[in-house]
Every structure is written in C-alpha cells, then in structure tokens.
SESE-84597 format. One record per residue: residue number from 1; residue in one letter; x, y, z of N, C-alpha, C in turn. Coordinates in Angstrom, 2 decimals. Example, Ala and Ser with C-alpha at 12.3 -4.5 7.8 and 13.67 -1.06 7.14 Angstrom:
nr_rest_nc1_nc2_nc3_cac1_cac2_cac3_cc1_cc2_cc3
1_A_13.19_-5.69_7.80_12.30_-4.50_7.80_13.20_-3.30_7.80
2_S_12.85_-2.25_7.08_13.67_-1.06_7.14_12.90_0.03_7.87
// end
This chain:
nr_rest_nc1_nc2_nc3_cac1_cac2_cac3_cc1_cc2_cc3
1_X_5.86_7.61_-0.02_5.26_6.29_-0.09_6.36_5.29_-0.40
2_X_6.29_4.17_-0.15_7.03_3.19_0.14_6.36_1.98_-0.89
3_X_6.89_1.76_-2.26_6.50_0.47_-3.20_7.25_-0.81_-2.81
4_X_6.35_-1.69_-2.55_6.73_-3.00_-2.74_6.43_-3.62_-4.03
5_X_7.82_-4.16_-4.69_8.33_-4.56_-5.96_8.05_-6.49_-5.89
6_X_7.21_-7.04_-6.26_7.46_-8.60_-6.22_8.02_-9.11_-8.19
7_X_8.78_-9.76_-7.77_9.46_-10.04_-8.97_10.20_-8.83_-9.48
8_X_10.61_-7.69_-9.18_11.37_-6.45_-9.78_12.96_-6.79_-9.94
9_X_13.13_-8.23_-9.81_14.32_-8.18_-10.36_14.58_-9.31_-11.96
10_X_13.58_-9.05_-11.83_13.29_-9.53_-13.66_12.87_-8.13_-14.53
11_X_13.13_-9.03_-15.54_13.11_-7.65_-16.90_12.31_-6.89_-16.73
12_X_10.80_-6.87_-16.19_9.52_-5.91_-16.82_9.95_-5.49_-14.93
13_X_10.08_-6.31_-13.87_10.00_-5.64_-12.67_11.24_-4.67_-12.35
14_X_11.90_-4.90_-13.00_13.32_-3.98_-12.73_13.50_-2.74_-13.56
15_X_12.70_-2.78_-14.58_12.29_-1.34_-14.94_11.23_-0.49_-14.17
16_X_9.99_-1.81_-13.85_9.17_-0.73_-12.88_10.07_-0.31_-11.71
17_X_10.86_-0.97_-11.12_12.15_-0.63_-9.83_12.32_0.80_-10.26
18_X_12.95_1.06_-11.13_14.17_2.10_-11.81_13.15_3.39_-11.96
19_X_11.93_2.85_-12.99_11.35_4.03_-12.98_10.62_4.41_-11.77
20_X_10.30_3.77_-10.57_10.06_4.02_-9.21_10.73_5.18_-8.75
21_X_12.10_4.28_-8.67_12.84_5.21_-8.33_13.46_6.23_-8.78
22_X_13.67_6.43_-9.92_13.96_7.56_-10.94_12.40_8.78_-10.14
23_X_11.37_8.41_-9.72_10.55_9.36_-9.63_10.14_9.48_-8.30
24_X_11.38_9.02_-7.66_11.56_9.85_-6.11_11.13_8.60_-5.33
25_X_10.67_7.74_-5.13_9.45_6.63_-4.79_10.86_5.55_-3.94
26_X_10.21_5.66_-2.45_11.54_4.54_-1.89_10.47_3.23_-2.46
27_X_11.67_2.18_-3.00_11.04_1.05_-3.38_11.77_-0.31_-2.85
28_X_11.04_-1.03_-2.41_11.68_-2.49_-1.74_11.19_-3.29_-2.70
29_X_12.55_-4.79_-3.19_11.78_-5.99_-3.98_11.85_-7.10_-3.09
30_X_11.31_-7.59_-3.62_10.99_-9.13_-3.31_11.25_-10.01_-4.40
31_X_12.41_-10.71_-4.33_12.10_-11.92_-5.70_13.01_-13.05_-5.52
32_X_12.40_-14.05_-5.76_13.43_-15.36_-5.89_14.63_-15.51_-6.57
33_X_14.54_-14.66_-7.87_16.03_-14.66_-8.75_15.78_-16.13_-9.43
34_X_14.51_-16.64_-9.50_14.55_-17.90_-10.45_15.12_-17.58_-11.83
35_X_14.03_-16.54_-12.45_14.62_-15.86_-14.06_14.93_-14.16_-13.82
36_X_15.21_-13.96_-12.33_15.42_-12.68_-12.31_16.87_-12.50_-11.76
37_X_17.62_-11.58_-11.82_19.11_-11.06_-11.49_19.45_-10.02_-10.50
38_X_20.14_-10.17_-9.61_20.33_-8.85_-8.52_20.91_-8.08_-8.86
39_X_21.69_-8.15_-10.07_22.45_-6.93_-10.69_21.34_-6.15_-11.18
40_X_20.16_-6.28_-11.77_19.12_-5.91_-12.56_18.37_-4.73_-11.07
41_X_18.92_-4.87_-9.85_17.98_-4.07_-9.02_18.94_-3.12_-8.84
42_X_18.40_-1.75_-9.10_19.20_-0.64_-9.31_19.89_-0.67_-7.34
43_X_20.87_-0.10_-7.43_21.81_0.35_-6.27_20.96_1.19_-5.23
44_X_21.06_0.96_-3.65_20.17_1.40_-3.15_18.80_0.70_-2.64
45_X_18.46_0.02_-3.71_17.20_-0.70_-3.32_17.46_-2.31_-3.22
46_X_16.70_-2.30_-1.95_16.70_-3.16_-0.82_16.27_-4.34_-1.69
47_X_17.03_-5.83_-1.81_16.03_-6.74_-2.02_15.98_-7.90_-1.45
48_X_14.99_-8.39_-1.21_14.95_-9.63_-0.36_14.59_-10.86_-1.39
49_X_15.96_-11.86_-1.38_15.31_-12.93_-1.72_14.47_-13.84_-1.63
50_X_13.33_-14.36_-1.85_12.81_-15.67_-1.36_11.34_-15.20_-2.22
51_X_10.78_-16.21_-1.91_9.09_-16.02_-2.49_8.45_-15.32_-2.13
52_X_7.67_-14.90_-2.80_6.86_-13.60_-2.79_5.19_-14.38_-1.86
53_X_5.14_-15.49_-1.62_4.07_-16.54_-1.49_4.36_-16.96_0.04
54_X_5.96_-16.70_0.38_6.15_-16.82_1.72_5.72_-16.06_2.76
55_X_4.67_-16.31_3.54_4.19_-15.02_4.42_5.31_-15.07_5.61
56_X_6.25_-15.65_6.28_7.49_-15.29_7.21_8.27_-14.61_6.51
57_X_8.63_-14.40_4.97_9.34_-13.43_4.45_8.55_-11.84_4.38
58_X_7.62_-12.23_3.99_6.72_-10.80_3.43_6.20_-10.11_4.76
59_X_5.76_-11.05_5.13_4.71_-10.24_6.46_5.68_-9.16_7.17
60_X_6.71_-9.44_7.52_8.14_-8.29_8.09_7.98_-7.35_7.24
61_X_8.62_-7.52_6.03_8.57_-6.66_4.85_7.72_-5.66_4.90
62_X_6.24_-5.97_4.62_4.55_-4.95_4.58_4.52_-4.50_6.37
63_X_4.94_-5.30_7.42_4.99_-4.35_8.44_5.99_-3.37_8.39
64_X_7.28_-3.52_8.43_8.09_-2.59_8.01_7.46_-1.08_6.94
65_X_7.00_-2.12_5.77_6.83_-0.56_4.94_5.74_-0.09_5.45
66_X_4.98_-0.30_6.03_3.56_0.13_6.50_4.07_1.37_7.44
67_X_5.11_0.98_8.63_5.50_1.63_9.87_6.43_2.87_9.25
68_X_7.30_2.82_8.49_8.60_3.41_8.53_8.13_3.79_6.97
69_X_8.73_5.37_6.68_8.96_6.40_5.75_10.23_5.73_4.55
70_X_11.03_5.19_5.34_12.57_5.84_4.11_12.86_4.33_3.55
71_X_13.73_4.01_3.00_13.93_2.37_2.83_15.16_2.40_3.73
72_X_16.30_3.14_4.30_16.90_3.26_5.64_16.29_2.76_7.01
73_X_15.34_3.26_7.06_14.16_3.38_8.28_13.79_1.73_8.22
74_X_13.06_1.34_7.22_12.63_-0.28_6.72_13.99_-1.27_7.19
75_X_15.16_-1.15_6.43_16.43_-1.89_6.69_16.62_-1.80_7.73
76_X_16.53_-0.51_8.83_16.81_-0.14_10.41_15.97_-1.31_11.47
77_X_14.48_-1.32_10.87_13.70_-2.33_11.30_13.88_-3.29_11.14
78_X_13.49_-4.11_9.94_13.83_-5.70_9.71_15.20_-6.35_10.65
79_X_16.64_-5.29_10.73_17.39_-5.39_11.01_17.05_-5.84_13.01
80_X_16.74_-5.03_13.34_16.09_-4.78_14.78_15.28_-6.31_14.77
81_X_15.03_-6.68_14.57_13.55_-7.72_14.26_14.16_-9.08_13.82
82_X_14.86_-9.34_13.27_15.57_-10.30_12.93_17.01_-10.54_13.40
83_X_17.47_-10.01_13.83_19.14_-9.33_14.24_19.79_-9.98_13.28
84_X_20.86_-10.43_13.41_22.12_-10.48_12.36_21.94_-11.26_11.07
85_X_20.47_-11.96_11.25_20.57_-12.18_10.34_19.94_-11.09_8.87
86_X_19.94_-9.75_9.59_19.69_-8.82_7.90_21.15_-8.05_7.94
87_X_21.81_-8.18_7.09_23.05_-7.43_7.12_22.74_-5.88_7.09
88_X_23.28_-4.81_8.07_22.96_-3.62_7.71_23.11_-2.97_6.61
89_X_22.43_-2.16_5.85_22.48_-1.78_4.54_23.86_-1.12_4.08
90_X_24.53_-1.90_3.02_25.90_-1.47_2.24_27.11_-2.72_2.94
91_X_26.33_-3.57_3.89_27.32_-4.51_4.81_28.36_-4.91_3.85
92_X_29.64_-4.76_3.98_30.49_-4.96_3.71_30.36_-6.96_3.47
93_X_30.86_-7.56_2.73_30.76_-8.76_2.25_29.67_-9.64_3.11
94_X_28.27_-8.92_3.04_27.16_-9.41_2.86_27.14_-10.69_1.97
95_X_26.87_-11.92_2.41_26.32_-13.17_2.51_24.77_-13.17_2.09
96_X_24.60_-13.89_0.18_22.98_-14.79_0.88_22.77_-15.62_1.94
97_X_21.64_-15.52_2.36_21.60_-17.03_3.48_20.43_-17.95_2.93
98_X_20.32_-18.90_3.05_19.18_-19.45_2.84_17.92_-18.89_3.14
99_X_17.17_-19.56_2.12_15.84_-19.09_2.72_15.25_-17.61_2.49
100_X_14.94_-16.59_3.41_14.75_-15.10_2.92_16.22_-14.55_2.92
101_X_16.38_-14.01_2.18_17.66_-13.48_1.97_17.84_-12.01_1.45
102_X_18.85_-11.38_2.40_18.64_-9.68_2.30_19.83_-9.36_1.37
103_X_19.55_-7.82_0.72_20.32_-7.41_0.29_20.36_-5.92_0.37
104_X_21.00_-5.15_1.36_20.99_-4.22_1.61_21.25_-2.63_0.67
105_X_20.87_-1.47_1.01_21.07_-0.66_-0.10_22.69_-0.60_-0.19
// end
C-alpha cells in the first residue's frame, strides 16, 4: 500500500512519515514547508511541495498512487506525465520550481 502524507514534513507528520516507513509502507508527502522542513522527510521519500488544497498538484499524486505499487513506479509516472518538470528520483542538483515542487527519493 502506498500512504499519502499531507503536511508530513512537520513535526507530528514526519514522524508519522518515519514510522510509515520504518514499517515497510511506501509513503509520498505533500506539504508546503510553511512550518514544515524537507530535511524532516526521511531519505527516499518522495515530497512534493505545494498545497495540499491544490487539486493540479494532488490529483497526479492520488492517480499515481492509486495506479502504481512502489514510490519508484509513482516518481516513474508523475515523471512521464509532467516531463522535465519532475526531476527523476536522486536527480543530481534537483531545483525547487515554483508552484508544485518535486523532490525525488
């Protein structure tokens, strides 16, 4: 199963992240980084900046996890679907961009 994380890169969501994933669970976030931090999202997991309220950010996102098994598989898609603008996962000096903004495992 595939968790979608909104706000998991704040304090209480970035533990649910960790212990997600600590218990096998591929997990994707979603968060603005208003009071939350990208260092705070454990390594590996995918996060997309922007609002959780934005349906052109999310709606990709929940199709993705809906379709695809792995969070590889998810990044493989969005990637396909958006083209350059999702950096492939681990992209070497990966760029925020405005707006939804990826961050690969």
């Amino acid at each position: 199963m595939t968790v979608l994380v909104t706000g998991g890169a704040g304090y209480i969501g970035s533990h649910m992240v960790h212990a997600l994933a600590e218990a096998g669970e591929n997990v994707v976030v979603v968060d603005n980084l208003t009071t939350g931090f990208s260092a705070f999202v454990p390594e590996g997991v995918p996060l997309f900046i922007g609002d959780a309220g934005d349906e052109n950010l999310v709606e990709p996102i929940l199709d993705a996890v809906r379709a695809y098994a792995t969070v590889g598989e998810i990044s493989g898609r969005l990637r396909a679907a958006c083209g350059a603008s999702v950096p492939a996962a681990g992209a070497a000096g990966a760029r925020p961009r405005k707006g939804g903004r990826f961050r690969g495992p």
